[in-house]
NULO-424774 format. One record per residue (C-alpha): residue number from 1; chain; z, y, x. Coordinates in steps of 0.2 Angstrom, whole numbers, always signed. Example, Ala and Ser with C-alpha at 12.3 -4.5 7.8 and 13.67 -1.06 7.14 Angstrom:
REM NULO-424774
REC;1;A;+39;-22;+62 .
REC;2;A;+36;-5;+68 .
This chain:
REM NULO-424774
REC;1;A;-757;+2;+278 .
REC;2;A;-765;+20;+279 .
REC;3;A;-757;+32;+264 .
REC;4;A;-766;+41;+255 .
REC;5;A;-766;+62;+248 .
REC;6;A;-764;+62;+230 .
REC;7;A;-766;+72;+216 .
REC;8;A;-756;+72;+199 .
REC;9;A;-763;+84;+187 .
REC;10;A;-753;+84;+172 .
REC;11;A;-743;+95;+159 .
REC;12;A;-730;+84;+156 .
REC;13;A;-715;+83;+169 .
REC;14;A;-709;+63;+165 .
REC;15;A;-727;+57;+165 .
REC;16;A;-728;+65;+183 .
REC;17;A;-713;+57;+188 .
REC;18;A;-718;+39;+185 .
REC;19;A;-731;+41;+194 .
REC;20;A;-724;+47;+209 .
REC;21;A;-713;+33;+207 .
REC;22;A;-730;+21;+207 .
REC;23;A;-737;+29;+223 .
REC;24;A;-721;+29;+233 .
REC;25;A;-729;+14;+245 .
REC;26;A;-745;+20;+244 .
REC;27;A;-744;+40;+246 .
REC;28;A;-736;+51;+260 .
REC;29;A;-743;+65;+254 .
REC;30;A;-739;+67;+231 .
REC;31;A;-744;+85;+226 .
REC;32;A;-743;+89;+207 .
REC;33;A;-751;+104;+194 .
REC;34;A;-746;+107;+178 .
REC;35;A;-764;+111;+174 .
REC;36;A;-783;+111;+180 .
REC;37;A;-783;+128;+186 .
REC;38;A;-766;+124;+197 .
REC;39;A;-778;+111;+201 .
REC;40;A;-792;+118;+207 .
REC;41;A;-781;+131;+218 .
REC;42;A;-772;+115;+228 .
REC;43;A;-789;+106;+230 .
REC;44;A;-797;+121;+241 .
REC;45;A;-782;+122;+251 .
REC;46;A;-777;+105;+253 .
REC;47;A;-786;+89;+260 .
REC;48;A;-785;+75;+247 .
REC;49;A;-790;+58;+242 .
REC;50;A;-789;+56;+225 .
REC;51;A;-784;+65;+209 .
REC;52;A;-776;+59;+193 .
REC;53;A;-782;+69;+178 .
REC;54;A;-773;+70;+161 .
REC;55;A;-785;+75;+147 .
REC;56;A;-775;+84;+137 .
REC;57;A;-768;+100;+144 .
REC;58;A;-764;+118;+141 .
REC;59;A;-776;+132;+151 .
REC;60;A;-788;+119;+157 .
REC;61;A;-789;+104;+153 .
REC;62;A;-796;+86;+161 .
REC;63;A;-813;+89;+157 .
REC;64;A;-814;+107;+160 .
REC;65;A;-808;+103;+176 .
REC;66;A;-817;+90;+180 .
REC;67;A;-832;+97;+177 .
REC;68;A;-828;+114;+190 .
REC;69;A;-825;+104;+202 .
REC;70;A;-839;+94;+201 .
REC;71;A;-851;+109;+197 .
REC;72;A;-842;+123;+206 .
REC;73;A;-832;+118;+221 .
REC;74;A;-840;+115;+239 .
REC;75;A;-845;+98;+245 .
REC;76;A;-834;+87;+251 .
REC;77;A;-821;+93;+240 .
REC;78;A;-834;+91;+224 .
REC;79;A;-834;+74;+229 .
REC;80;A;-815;+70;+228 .
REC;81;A;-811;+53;+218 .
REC;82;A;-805;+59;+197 .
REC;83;A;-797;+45;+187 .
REC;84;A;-793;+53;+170 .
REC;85;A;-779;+48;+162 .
REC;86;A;-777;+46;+141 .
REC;87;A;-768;+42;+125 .
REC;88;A;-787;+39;+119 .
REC;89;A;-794;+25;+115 .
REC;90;A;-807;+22;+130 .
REC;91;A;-821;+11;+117 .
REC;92;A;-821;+29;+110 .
REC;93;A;-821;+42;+123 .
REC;94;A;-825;+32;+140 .
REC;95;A;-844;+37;+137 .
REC;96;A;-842;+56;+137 .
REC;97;A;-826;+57;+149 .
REC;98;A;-839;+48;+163 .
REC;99;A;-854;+61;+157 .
REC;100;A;-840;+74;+167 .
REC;101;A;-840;+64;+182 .
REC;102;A;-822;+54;+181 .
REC;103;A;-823;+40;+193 .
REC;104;A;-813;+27;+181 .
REC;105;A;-801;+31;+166 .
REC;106;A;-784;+24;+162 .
REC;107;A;-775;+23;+148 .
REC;108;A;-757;+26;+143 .
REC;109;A;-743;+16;+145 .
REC;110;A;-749;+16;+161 .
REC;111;A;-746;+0;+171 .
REC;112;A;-741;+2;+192 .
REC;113;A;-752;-13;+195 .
REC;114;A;-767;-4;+187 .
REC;115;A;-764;+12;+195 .
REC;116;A;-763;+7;+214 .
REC;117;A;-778;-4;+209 .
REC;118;A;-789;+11;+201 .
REC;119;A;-785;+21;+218 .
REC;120;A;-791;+9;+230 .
REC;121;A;-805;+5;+221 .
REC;122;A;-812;+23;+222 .
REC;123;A;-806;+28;+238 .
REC;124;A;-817;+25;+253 .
């Protein structure tokens, strides 16, 4: 089974934990930010598969992010698979979080079974 490069973005330490723990058979390669810009930095130097994007988070958060890399950053990086990750209520939010270009959105608790399925879903 190929592994995969993956991104966790997120502010919160435990929350990037768990999912390591989740991608352990999947991922030979976890790299983690703390924010969008830290973000950003390791996508232009780094080859990766997919990225898992909090929403909420200090100095750039989800959408800001989202949207630079799909505006800003050169193809194929722009490109580069985005599932956000939320507290939010996706009936609410789903609509403008996919107007930024996120791939697919989960929500927290988040569940290993739709984590690994989110991520091989968008990745080619």
């Amino acid at each position: 089974m190929k592994k995969y490069n993956i991104l966790i973005v997120d502010d919160i330490l435990m929350n990037r934990i768990l999912l390591k723990e989740f991608l352990r058979n999947i991922s030979n390669n976890v790299k983690e930010a703390n924010n969008g810009l830290e973000a950003i930095e390791i996508l232009k130097t780094s080859e990766i598969d997919v990225v898992l994007m909090d929403i909420e988070m200090p100095m750039m958060n989800g959408l800001e992010t989202t949207k630079y890399i799909r505006n800003e950053l050169p193809s194929p990086i722009n490109n580069v698979p985005v599932i956000a990750l939320t507290a939010h209520n996706p009936n609410d939010f789903f609509e403008d979080f996919s107007c930024v270009g996120f791939n697919d959105l989960l929500t927290k608790p988040y569940s290993f079974k739709k984590v690994i399925n989110a991520i091989k879903l968008h990745i080619t």
